[in-house]
N, C-alpha and C positions, 0 to 999 in steps of 0.2 A: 425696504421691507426687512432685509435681515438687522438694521439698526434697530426699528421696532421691535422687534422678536427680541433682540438682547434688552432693550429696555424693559418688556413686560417682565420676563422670568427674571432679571434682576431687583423689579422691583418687589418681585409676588415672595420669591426667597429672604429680603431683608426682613418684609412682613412676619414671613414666617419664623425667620431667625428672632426676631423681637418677640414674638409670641411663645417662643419654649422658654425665652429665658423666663417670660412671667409666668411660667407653668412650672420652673423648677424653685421660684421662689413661693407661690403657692402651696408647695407641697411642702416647707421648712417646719411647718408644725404634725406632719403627721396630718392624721384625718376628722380631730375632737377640739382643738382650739382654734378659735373663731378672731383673730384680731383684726383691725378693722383696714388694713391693708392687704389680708386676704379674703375679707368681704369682697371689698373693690374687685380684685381680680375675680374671682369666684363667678361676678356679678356679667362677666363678658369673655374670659378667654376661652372656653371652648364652644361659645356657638363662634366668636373667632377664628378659630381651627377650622369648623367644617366653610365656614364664607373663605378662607383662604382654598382650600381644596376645590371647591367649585371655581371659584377664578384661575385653577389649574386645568379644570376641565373643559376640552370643547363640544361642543352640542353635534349629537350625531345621531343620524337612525342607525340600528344593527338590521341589517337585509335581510339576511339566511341565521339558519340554523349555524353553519361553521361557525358565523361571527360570534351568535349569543355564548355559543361554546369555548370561545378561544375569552369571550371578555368576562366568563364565568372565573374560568381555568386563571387570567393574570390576576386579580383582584382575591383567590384562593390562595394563590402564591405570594402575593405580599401581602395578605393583612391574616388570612385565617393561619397559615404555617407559622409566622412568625407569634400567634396570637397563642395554639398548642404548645410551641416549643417552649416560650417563656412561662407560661401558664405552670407548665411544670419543674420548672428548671425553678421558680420560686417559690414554688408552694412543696411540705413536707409532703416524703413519699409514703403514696394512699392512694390506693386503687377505688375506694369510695368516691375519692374525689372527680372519676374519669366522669362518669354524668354531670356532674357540677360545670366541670367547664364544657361540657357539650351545651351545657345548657344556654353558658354564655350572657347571664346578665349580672349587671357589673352587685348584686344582692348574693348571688351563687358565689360570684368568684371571692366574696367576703367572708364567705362559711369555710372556702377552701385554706384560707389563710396565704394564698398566692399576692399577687403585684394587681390591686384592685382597678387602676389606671388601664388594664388591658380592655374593658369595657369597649371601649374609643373602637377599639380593632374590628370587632362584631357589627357596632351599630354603624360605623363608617361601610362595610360592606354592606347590608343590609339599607343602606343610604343609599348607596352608589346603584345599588337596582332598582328600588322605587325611581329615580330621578332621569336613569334609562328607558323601563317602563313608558314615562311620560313622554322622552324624548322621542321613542317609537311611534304611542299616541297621535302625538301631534306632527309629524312627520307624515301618518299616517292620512292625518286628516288635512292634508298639505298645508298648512299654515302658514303666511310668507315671512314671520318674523318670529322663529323658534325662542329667540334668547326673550323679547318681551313675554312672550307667552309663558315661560318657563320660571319668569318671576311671577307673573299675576299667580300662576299654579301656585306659589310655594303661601301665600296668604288658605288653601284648604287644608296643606299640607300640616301646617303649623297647626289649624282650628281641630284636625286627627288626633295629633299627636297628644295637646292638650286633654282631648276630651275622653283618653283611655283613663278609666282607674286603677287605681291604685293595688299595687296586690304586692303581702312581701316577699316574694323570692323573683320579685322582677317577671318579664316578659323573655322569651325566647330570644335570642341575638339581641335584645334591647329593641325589641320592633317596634315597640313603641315610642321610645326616643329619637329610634332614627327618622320617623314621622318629624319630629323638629327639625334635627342633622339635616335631613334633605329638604327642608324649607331655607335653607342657611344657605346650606350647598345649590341651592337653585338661584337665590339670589347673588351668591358671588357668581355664576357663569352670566347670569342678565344682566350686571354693570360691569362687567368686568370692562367692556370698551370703552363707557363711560370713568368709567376711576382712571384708565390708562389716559383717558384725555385730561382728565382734571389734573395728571400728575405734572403734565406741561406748562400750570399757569404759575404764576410770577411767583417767587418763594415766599413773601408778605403775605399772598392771599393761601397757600399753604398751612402758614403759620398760624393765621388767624382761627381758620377751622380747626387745626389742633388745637390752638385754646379753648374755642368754644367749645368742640367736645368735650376735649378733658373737664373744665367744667360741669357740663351737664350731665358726665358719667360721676362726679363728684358728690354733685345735689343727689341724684338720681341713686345713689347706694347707700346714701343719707338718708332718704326721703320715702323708700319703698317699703310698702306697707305688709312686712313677714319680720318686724321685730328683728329686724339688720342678720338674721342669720342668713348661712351658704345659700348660694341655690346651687344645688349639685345637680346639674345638667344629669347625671350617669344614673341617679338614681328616680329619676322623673318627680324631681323637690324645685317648683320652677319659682316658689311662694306665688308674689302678686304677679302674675299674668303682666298686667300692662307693664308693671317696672323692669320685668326680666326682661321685654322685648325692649323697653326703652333703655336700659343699660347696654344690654346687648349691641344694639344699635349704634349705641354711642360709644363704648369700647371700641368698637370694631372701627369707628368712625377716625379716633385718635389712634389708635396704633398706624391706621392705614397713610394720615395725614405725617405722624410722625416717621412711617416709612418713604414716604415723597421726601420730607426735607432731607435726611438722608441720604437720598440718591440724589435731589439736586447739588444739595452742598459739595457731595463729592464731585462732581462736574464742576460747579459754579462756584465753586469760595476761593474767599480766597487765596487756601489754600487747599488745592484740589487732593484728593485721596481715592487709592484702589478699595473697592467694594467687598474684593475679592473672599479676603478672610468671612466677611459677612456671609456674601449670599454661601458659601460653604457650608458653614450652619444651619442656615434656610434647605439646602437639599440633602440635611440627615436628620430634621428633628424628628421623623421617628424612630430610628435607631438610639438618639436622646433621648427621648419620651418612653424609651420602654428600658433604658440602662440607668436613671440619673437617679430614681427614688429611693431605693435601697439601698444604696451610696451612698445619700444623705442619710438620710435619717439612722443608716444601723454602723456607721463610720465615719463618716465624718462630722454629725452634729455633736455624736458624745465627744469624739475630739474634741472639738471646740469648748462642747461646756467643761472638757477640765482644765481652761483658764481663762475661758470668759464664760460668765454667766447672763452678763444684760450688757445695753437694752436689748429685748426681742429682736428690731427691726436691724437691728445692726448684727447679730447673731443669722436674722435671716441672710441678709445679703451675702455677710461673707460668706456661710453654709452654700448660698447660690453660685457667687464665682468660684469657689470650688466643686463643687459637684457637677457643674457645668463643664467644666475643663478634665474633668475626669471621665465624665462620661464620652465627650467629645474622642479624646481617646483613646479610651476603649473601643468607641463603634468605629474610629481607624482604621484598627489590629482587627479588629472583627470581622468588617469590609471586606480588608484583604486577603484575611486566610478562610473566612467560612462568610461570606455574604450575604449563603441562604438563610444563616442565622435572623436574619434583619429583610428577610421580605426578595431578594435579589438571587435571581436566577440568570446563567448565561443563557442567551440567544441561540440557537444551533440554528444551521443553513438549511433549507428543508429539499430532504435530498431527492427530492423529486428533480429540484433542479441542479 
């Protein structure tokens, strides 16, 4: 049982450590140039992110009142404090802007001129209720197979989220994206035991499915019918409906495949190698995620363009390993001396006992 338990979080962190990298390479142009390698990504990493969170979560009724209170109170401490602190700490000081980020949609925080990428923070909490919510639901209505149910749920969740319009200053915490968010997030906790089985077949048939997705996330970013621009998950720009789910799907499909060969090869090849440094990355990308953007783009890409100007994709990558490795640490030295910064609060004993 405990080999299991280290397999799964080893394999769910490599995920997620591959996944910020193509979140810091997305972001090399800023928010206005569209080339067609962050089409691709655009096309899948962040319903990505919320399927990887949901395969971190386990399916539970909350009983009482304490519980709701207590699972209020952790999810306030890591996503909304650290969503305040940065919110400010990026954006020029302006007391105009305090309702802005109350407001909390990733449209508001663009007016603000803060770190636009904090959206994620909002609509991930506001995800993480709805997908409770349900979990209560069906608990309630004694269900004997929560995680299947919890994926068929996330097929209305999606058809909600969709079917809000459009308005420009966004929706409240993004409530209406996290209608998506927790459609994503509900499907990674209903395969999640299925993926960890799939992660054990023979590394050829691994391989194979990472071909074929990557393919068909290939055609499929090609082929979607919104004239190749983003879909900005944050801004409810989803274009064609069916292509975003079908990239989405498919994206999610290849990273997850190329996260298996990873962790078999390190076992299996051979020559075998510790994970280690990996999954490390996989359990701080959001401390990445909310430190890498402004490091690229306002220091280190000008760096770079003053002695390289092209090609693009060669300018993105390096900008990537760099700001990656920078940001990494930072959230270190951040960790260690202020934690709360990044979502992390200590434990205390509770002194009743």
């Amino acid at each position: 049982m405990s080999d299991k338990k280290k397999v799964r979080i080893e394999l769910i962190d490599i995920a997620k450590a591959t996944t910020i990298i193509l979140v810091i390479l997305g972001h090399t142009t800023g928010n206005l140039d569209t080339p067609m390698y962050r089409r691709l990504l655009y096309s899948f990493h962040m319903p990505l992110f919320f399927f990887l969170a949901g395969m971190s979560i386990k399916a539970k009724e909350l009983r009482s009142f304490r519980e709701w209170i207590s699972f209020i109170k952790k999810n306030l401490l890591a996503l909304i404090v650290p969503y305040l602190i940065f919110a400010f700490i990026y954006a020029p000081f302006n007391f105009e802007n305090v309702p802005k980020f109350l407001y909390g949609s990733w449209q508001m925080l663009g007016k603000t001129g803060t770190l636009t990428s904090l959206w994620y923070l909002t609509c991930f909490f506001v995800a993480r209720i709805y997908c409770q919510v349900l979990m209560n639901i069906l608990s309630i209505t004694k269900c004997k197979n929560m995680n299947l149910w919890l994926g068929i749920l996330a097929v209305p969740m999606f058809a909600t989220g969709f079917l809000f319009p459009k308005i420009e200053i966004g929706y409240p915490w993004c409530m209406n994206v996290s209608f998506i968010a927790s459609g994503f997030i509900l499907l990674g906790i209903a395969l999640r035991q299925q993926i960890l089985i799939l992660a054990q077949s023979k590394t050829l048939m691994l391989f194979l499915i990472t071909s074929i997705s990557g393919i068909m996330l290939t055609f499929g970013t090609i082929l979607r019918g919104d004239a190749l621009e983003l879909s900005l998950m944050c801004g409810g720009d989803y274009g064609n409906i069916f292509w975003f789910m079908y990239n989405s799907i498919s994206g999610t499909v290849l990273i997850l495949g190329i996260s298996m060969l990873i962790f078999r090869i390190s076992r299996e090849g051979a020559r075998p190698f510790s994970t280690k440094a990996i999954t490390y990355v996989g359990q701080h990308t959001l401390g990445i995620f909310l430190l890498h953007k402004n490091i690229q783009l306002d220091l280190i890409i000008p760096w770079i363009h003053t002695w390289l100007e092209g090609p693009q994709l060669l300018v993105a990558c390096i900008a990537t390993c760099l700001s990656f490795a920078a940001a990494l640490i930072l959230c270190a030295v951040i960790e260690t001396f202020v934690p709360q910064l990044l979502g992390q609060f200590p434990r205390y004993p509770d002194k009743a006992n």
